[in-house]
C-alpha positions in Angstrom: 43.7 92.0 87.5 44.1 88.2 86.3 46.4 85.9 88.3 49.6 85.1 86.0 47.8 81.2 86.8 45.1 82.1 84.2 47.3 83.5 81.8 49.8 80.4 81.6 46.5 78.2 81.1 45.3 80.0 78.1 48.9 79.8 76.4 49.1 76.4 77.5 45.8 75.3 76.1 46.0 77.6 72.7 49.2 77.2 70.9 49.4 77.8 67.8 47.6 74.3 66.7 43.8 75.4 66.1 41.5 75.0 68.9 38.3 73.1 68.8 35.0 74.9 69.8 34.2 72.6 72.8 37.6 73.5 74.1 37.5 77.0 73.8 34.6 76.7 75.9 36.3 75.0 78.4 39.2 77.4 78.6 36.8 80.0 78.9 34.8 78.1 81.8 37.9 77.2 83.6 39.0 80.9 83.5 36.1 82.2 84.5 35.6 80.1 87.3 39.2 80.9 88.7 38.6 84.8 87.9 35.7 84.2 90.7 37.3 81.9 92.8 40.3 85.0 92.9 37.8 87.6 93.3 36.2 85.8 96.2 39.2 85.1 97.8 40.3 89.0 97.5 36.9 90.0 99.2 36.8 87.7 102.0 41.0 88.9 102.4 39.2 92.3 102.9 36.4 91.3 104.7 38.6 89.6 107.4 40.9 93.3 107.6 40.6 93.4 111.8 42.5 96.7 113.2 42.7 97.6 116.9 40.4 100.7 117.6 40.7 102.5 121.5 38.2 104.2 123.2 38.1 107.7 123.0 36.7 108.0 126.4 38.0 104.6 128.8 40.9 103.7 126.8 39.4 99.9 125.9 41.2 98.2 123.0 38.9 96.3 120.8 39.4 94.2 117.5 36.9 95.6 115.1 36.9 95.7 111.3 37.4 99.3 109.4 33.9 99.5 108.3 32.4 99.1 111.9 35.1 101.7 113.2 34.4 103.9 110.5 30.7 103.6 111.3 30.8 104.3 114.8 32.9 107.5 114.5 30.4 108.6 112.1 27.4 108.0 114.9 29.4 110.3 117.6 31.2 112.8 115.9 34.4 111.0 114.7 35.6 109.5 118.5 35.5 106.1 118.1 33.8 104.6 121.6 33.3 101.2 123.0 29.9 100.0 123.8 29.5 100.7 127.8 30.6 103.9 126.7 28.7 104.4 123.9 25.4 103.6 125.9 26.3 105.9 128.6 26.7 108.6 126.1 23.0 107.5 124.7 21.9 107.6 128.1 23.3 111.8 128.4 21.5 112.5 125.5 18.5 111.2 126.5 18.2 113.0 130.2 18.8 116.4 131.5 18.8 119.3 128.8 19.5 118.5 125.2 23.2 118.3 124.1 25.1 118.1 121.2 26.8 114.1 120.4 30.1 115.8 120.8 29.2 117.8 124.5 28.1 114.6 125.8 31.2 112.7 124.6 33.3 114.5 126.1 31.3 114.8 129.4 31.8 111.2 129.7 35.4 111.2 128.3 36.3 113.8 131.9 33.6 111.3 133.6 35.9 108.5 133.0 39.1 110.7 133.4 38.4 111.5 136.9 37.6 107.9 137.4 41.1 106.6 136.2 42.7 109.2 138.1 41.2 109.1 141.7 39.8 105.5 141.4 41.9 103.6 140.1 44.6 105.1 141.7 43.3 105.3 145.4 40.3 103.6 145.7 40.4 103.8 149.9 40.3 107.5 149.0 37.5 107.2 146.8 35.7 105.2 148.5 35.8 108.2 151.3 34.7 111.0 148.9 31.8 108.4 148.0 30.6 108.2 151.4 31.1 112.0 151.9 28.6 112.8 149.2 26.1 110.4 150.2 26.2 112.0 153.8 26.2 115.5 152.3 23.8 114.4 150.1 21.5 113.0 153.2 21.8 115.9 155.4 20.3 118.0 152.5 17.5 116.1 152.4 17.1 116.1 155.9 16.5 120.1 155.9 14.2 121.9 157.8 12.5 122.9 155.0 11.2 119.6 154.0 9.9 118.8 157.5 6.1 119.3 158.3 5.8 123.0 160.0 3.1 121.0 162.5 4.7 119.4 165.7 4.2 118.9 169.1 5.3 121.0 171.1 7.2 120.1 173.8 5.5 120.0 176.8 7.8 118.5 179.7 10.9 117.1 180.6 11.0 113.4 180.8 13.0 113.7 183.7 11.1 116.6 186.3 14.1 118.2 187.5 18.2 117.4 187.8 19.8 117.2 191.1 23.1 118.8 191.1 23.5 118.3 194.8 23.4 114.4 195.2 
C-alpha cells in the first residue's frame, strides 16, 4: 500500500513535460526512501501493540505485547500466567510424580483460589489454621514410633513418698 504522499509526488514531478534521466532517478530515490520510512513506521506501530493479559491462576494484570502472550499460552497449555506463577508451576513439574502442564496449572490455579478466599479474606483466621498444621504437623513427628525403643527405665520417685496427712 503506497501513502497517497507518494503518489501526489510522482504526478507532481512528471507532468506531461518529459522528464530528465537524473530526475527520474530522484523521484525514484525519494519514493523509495518514503516506501521505507512508511513501512518502518507500520512495523514499529505493531511492534508497540501492548494489550492487558490476566493471570489465569492469581488474577495479576500485566501489559505485555501479543506475541509474548501468545507465547506463553503456548508454553502452558493456552492459560496465559504471570511469572511468580509461572515458576511455581515449573517448580510442580519438577517435584513429586510427573504431571501434565495443564494438571499442574490448575493445581496452582485452586492453590491460589483457596488463598484469595480464606487469606485474603480473614487472615486472623488463617493465620490459626497455619499454626494448627504446624502443631499437627509437630505432634506427628513427635510419635512414638520415631523414638529410640532403648530408655531408662524408671527407677524411683524423685520425691520418696507423698504425705497426705500433713
Amino acid at each position: 500500500m503506497v501513502p497517497a504522499i507518494l503518489l501526489s509526488k510522482t504526478r507532481s514531478v512528471c507532468g506531461d513535460h518529459g522528464i530528465s534521466d537524473k530526475r527520474l532517478r530522484r523521484v525514484v530515490s525519494d519514493i523509495s526512501y518514503e516506501i521505507d520510512k512508511y513501512e518502518t513506521l507500520e512495523a514499529i506501530a505493531t511492534i508497540d501493540e501492548v494489550k492487558q493479559a490476566e493471570c489465569e491462576c492469581c488474577g495479576l494484570k500485566e501489559d505485555c505485547t501479543q506475541d509474548y502472550i501468545s507465547k506463553v499460552k503456548g508454553s502452558y497449555s493456552g492459560n496465559w500466567v504471570c511469572g511468580l506463577c509461572s515458576e511455581a508451576v515449573k517448580e510442580r513439574l519438577t517435584q513429586g510424580p510427573k504431571v501434565a502442564i495443564q494438571e499442574a496449572v490448575c493445581s496452582h490455579r485452586d492453590f491460589c483460589q483457596k488463598f484469595n478466599n480464606t487469606t485474603r479474606l480473614n487472615p486472623k483466621l488463617s493465620l490459626t489454621r497455619a499454626m494448627k498444621d504446624i502443631a499437627k504437623r509437630s505432634c506427628e513427628n513427635r510419635s512414638f514410633k520415631n523414638l529410640p525403643t532403648s530408655r531408662l527405665p524408671r527407677s524411683s520417685s524423685c520425691v520418696p513418698r507423698i504425705d497426705l496427712n500433713r
